[in-house]
N, C-alpha and C positions, 0 to 999 in steps of 0.2 A: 188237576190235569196240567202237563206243563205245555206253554205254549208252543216251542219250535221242537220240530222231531230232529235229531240228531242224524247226519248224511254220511258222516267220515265211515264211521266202522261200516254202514251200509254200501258204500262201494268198494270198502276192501273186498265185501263176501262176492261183490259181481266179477272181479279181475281173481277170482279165486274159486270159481262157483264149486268144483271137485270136493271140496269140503266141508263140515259140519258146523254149523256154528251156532254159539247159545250166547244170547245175549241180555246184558244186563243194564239200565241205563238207573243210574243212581238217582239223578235227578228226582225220578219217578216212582222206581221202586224200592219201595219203603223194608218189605223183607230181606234181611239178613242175607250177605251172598252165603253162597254152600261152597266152601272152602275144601270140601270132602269129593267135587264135581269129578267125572271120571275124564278129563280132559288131558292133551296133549300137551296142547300150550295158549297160555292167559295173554290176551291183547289188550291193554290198558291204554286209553290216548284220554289226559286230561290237561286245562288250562292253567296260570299259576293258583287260583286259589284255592283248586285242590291236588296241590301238588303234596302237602304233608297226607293227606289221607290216600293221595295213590301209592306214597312208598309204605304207607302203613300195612294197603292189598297188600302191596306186592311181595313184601314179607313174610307175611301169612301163607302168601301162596308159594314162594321158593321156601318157606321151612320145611312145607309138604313135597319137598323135589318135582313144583313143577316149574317149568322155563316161562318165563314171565316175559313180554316185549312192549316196550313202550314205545309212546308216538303222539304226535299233536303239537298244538304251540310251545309248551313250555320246556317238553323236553329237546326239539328242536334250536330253544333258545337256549339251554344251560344242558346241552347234551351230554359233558363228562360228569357233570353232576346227577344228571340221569342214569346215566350208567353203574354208578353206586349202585343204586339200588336196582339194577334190572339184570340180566341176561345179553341181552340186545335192544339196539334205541335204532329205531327207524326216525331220521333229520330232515326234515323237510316233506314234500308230497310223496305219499305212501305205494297208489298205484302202481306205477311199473316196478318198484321195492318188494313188496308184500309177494307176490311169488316167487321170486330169487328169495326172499328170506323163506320160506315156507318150504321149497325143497332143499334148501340148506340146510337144515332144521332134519330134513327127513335122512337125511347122510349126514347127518352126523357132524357137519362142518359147519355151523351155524357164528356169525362175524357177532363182533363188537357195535360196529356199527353200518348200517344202510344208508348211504346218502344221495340225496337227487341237490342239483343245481339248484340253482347259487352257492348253496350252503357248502362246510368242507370241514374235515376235518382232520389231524393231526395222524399222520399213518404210521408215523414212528411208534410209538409204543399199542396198536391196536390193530387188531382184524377188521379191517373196513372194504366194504363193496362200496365204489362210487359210481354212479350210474354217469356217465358223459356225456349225459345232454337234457334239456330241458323235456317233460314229454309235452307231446302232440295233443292239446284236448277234444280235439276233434275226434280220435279215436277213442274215447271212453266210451264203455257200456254204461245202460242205465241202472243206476244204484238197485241194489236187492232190498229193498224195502220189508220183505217179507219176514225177516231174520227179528224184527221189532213186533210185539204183539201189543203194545200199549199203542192209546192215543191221544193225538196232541193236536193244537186248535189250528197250528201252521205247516203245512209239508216247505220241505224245503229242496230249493233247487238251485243252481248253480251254472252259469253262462260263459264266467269270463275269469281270470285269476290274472295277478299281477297289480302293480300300480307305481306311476313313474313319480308321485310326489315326496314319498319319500320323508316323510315326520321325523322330528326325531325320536320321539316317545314312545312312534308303530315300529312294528314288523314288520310288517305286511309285505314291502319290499325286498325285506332280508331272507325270508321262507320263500317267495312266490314268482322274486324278480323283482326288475323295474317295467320290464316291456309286460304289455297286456297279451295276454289268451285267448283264445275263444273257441268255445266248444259249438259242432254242428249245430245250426239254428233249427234246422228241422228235429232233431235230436231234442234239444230245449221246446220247444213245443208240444211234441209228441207226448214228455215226460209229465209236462204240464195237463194235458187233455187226461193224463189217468187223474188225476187232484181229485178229493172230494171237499176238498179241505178250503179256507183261504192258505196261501201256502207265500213263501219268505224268498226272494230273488237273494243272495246273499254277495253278488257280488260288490266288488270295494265302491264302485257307484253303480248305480241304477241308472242315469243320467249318461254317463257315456263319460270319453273324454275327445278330446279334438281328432284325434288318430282313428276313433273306433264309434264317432255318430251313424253311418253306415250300417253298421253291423246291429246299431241296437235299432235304428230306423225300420230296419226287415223283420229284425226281431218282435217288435210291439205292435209292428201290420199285422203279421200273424197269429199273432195270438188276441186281435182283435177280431180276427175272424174263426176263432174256434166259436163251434156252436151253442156251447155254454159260459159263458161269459163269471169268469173269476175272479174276484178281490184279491189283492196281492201287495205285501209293502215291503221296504226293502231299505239298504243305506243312500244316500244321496250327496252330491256336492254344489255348492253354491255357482262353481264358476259356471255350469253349464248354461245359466241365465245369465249370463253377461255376452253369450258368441249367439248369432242366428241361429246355426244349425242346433247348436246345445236347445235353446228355444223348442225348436221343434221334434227335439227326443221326448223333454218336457211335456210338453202337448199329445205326444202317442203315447206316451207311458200313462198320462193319468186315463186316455183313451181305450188301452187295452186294458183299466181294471186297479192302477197305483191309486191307493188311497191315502197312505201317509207314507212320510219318509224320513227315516232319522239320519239328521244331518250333523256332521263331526266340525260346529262353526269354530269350537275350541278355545275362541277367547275374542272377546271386542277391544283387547289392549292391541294395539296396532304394532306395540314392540317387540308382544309376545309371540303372533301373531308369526312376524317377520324370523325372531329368533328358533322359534321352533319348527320353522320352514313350511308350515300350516299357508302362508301369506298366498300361494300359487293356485292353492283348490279353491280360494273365495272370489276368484273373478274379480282380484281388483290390480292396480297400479298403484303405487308409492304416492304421486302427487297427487293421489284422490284423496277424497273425504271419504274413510273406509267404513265408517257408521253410516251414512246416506248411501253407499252401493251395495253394501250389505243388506240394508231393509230395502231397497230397490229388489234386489234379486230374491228374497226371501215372500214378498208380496208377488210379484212376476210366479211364479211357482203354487202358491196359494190361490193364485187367480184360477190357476188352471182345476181348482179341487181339491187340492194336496194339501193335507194339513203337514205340519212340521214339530218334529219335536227336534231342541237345540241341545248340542250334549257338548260340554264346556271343560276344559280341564286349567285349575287355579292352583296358580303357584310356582312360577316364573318369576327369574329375577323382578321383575318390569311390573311386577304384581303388586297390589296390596291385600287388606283386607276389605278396602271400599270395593276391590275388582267384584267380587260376592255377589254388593247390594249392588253394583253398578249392571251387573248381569242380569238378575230378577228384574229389576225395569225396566232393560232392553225386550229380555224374553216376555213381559206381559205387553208391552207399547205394540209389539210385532204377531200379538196371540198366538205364539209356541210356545209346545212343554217343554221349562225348565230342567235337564237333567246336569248338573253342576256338582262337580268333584272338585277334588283336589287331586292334583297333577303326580301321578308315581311315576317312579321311572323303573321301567322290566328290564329285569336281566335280558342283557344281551342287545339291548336299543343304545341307538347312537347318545340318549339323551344319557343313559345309564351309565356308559363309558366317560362322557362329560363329567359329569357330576361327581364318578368315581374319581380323577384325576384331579377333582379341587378339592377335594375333603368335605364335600355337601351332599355326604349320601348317611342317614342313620338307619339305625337296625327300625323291621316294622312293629317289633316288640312294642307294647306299651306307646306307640307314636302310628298317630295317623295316617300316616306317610314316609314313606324312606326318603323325601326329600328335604333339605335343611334349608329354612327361608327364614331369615332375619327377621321379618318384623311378624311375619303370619304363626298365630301360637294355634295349637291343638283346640282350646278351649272356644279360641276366638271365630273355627271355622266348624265347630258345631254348631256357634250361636247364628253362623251368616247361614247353614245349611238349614236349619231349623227354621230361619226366616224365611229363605225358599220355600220352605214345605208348606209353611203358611198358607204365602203371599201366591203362590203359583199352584196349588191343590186343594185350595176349598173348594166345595161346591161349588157356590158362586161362581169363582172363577173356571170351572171344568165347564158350566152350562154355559156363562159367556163364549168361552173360546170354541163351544160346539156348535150354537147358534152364529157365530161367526164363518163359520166353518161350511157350516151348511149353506148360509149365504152365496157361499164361494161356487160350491158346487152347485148349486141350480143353476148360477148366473154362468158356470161353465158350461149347461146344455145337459145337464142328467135329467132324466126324469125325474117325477117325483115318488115314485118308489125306490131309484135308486140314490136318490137323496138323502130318504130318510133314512135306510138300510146304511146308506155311510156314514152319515151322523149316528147313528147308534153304534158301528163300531168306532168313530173318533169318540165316542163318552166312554164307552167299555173301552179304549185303548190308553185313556187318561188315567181311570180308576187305576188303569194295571201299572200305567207307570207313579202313580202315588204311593200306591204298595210296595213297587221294590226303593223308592227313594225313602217313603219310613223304615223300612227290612237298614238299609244304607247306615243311617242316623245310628238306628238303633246298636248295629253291629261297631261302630265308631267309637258311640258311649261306652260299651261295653269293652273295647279296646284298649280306651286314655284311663280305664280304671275311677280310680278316686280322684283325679284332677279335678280341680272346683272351677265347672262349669255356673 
């Protein structure tokens, strides 16, 4: 069973409901697509790491003449290269797109590309619809859920889009904006009250940020007051705990049901930190001691219940290979899970343009990483990642950090029923992330070949 249910193609079907749709979520199901389907036209939206097996679909399906359209992050990000292999690339948020391409499609007049704000594309040589303006998420229907016949342990839901920090490594910015969104709160609620599930907030924080405490203050009132009371976890940012109000999102969110929250701390190198413009979402100041506000704000948060898992990206100039082991003792000192990479840079991110322009980007063939660091070798950061896996997923250390955990939560006022129901999902949420960090390794090993590890 996978855990998060996929949302995209499910609100294309509700801003399009007049038609058919069959759906297929690979993740999951393991039979063979039917390449023989008696369909019109094939919707593909996948992320970069399956970008080689989407154009591999997509071929299969345009040899059979049929129109293929892609959509989602990756083609978004490298859209002419998308278009190789497609029909049509929808660039950005699909909603108010997906019907203008759909009766485009039915006359016969079907574009190159569909594009929504920020994003843009090159009109000289293509057929492109640009939509002129950002959409409205307040007017979004609620996703057709129904089009999915599998099941998954998280529903997942959606409040807010945008984010003004701006990474160099993310998107997020370059697809969605920098200004934040926000879809009706009653809306968001109501969607929530159908859950049977624990189900996945997905927006860029859960926390809020200084512009938008408000929105999410109303937001966690009510749905602490829906009549069934549901577990729910989502991404997170450290600065929220350094501002009052950020404080008291904190406090309603674990209130209405947040159990853990995976936070993007991205690196304890304070240079790295600054260079990759990460420095703004950690609630700190240059003249600070940014390891002591860091664990200030990481415990602040844990207080309230919340356990944390830290997801770290290594390999920055500013980097070593001590960054590795310097990480795994921060992340066990602070009792969060470990989840520590090494830094790629995605087509189409500011970091990827950077790097393009100095000569520090290699092919991901045979190399860990398409970024080129001087002293950090292939060998050297399976051996720090395998320390990780160690040092931060034994047993041992999964029951400590849940008996810690649990601490947290009593002493924030749960009962103890729902104490011990949280603590059992922070053990079962540890196990899941041990698993895809061995799946990690394993795929790495498998990558550097015969290198003598």
């Amino acid at each position: 069973m996978q855990p998060f249910s996929p949302l995209s193609l499910p609100i294309l079907a509700s801003v399009a409901p007049e038609h058919q749709y069959i759906f297929h979520d690979m993740l999951i199901e393991k039979e063979a697509l039917n390449y023989d389907l008696d369909v019109d036209l094939v919707g593909i939206s996948y992320r970069i790491a399956a970008e080689k097996e989407a154009f591999k679909i997509a071929g299969r399906f345009r040899s059979k003449n049929k129109t293929v359209v892609f959509g989602g992050p990756q083609p978004t990000a490298v859209p002419y290269l998308a278009k190789e292999h497609a029909n049509a690339v929808v660039v950005g948020e699909g909603e108010l797109l997906w019907p203008v391409l759909l009766e485009d499609f039915k006359t016969g007049n079907l574009k190159d590309f569909y594009v929504c704000p920020p994003n843009k594309i090159n009109n000289t040589n293509y057929r492109v619809f640009n939509l002129d303006y950002i959409p409205d998420l307040s007017k979004h229907p609620m996703p057709n859920r129904q089009i999915s016949k599998n099941k998954y342990v998280f529903d997942m839901v959606y409040a807010s889009r945008g984010c003004p920090i701006n990474c160099d490594f993310c998107l997020v910015s370059d697809i969605f904006g920098k200004k934040c969104r926000f879809r009706n709160i009653d809306d968001v609620v109501h969607e929530i009250s159908t859950f049977k599930n624990y189900y996945y907030l997905i927006d860029e924080t859960v926390f809020g940020r200084s512009g938008s405490y408000e929105y999410y203050k109303e937001l966690y009132e009510k749905i602490y007051k829906l009549p069934r009371r549901k577990y729910w976890t989502g991404q997170a940012n450290l600065d929220a705990a350094s501002n009052p109000k950020g404080r008291e999102i904190i406090r309603k969110a674990a209130r209405s049901g947040l159990v853990y929250a995976a936070i993007g701390i991205e690196s304890i190198n304070k240079n790295t930190l600054i260079s990759s413009g990460s420095f703004a979402k950690m609630g700190l100041k240059k003249s600070e001691d940014h390891l002591e506000i860091l664990e200030k704000n990481i415990a602040l948060i844990q207080n309230e219940g919340i356990s944390i898992s830290g997801w770290f990206a290594i390999g920055y100039e500013s980097d070593s290979i001590q960054t590795y082991y310097d990480t795994v003792d921060f992340c066990i000192k602070n009792h969060i899970f470990p989840m520590i990479s090494p830094v790629q840079a995605l087509p189409g991110s500011r970091l990827y343009k950077k790097l393009n322009d100095k000569n520090k980007l290699q092919n991901q063939f045979g190399n860990i990483t398409n970024v080129i660091h001087t002293s950090i070798k292939d060998t050297d950061i399976i051996k720090a990642l395998e320390y990780s896996f160690r040092k931060g997923f034994t047993i041992s250390r999964i029951i400590k950090n849940t008996f810690f955990c649990a601490k947290k939560i009593k002493k924030a006022g749960n009962s103890f029923n729902e104490t011990i129901h949280k603590s059992i999902f922070i053990f079962a949420t540890q196990n899941k992330l041990k698993k895809i960090v061995r799946q990690e390794i394993k795929r790495m090993r498998k990558k550097i070949g015969k290198k003598n590890i």
